[in-house]
N, C-alpha and C positions, 0 to 999 in steps of 0.2 A: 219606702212608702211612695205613693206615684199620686202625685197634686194633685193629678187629674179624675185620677177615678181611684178615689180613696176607701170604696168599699170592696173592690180589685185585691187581692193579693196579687204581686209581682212575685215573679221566679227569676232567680240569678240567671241570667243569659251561660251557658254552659264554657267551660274554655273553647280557644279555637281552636279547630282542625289547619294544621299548617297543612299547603299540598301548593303547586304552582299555580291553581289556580283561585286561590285564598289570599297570596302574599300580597296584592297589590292593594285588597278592600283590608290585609292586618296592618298597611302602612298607614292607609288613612286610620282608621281609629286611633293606633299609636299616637300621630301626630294630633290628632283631635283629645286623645285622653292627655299627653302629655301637656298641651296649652291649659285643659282643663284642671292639671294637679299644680299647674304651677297657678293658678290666681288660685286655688285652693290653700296651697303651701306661704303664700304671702298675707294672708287672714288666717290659717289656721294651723301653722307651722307642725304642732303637736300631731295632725292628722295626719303627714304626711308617710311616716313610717307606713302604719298599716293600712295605705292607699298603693303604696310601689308595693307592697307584700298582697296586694288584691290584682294588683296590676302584673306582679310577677305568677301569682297560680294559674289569671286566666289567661295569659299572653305570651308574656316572655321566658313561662320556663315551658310552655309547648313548643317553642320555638328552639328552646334548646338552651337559654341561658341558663349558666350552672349556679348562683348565688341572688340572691334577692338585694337588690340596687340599693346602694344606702340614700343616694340623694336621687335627686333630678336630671342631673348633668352623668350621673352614674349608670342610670335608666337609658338617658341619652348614649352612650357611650356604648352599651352594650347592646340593647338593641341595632342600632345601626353597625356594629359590628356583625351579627347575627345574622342580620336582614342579607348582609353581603354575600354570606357562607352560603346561605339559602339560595340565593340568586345562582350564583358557581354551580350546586347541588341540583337546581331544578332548572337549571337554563332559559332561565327570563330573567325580564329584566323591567324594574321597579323606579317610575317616574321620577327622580329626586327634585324638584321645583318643590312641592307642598316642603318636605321636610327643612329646605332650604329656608322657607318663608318664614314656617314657624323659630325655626334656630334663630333667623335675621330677630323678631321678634322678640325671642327669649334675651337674647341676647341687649339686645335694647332696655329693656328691665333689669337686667343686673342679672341673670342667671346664664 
């Protein structure tokens, strides 16, 4: 439902199109959605599962990861694994500062 304009239907934003020149705007979201599961997952533990199973249909398994993340640090793990493959694959190359920030971050929280 959308606060904002609640007589709106919203449509699930479609998965992404990986291509080289998508990987850098699919880093930012990752890191934007991953900050955003992790204060999610610290008030609402239970949602977490089928938030990395939302996160895995529209992102990480067009990307190419084979199994749906069981944690946060799993999510982590794999995509930035992935994201590298991709890089080698399309020959760019993908700012690491943001993801760096967010990790310094997670990490400071206990994840």
């Amino acid at each position: 439902m959308d606060f904002l304009f609640p007589d709106r239907p919203r449509e699930n934003d479609p998965p992404w199109r990986v291509a080289p020149e998508t990987l850098t705007a699919i880093d930012i979201h990752f890191w934007d959605w991953i900050l955003w599961l992790a204060q999610k997952d610290r008030r609402e533990p239970d949602g977490t599962a089928g938030r990395l199973a939302q996160m895995y249909k529209l992102m990480l398994g067009p990307m190419g990861v084979q199994d749906i993340p069981t944690s946060i640090s799993a999510a982590v793990a794999a995509y930035v694994r992935t994201r590298e493959e991709l890089e080698r694959q399309f020959a760019v190359d993908v700012s690491r500062r943001l993801g760096h920030d967010v990790l310094e971050r997670l990490r400071a929280v206990g994840y």
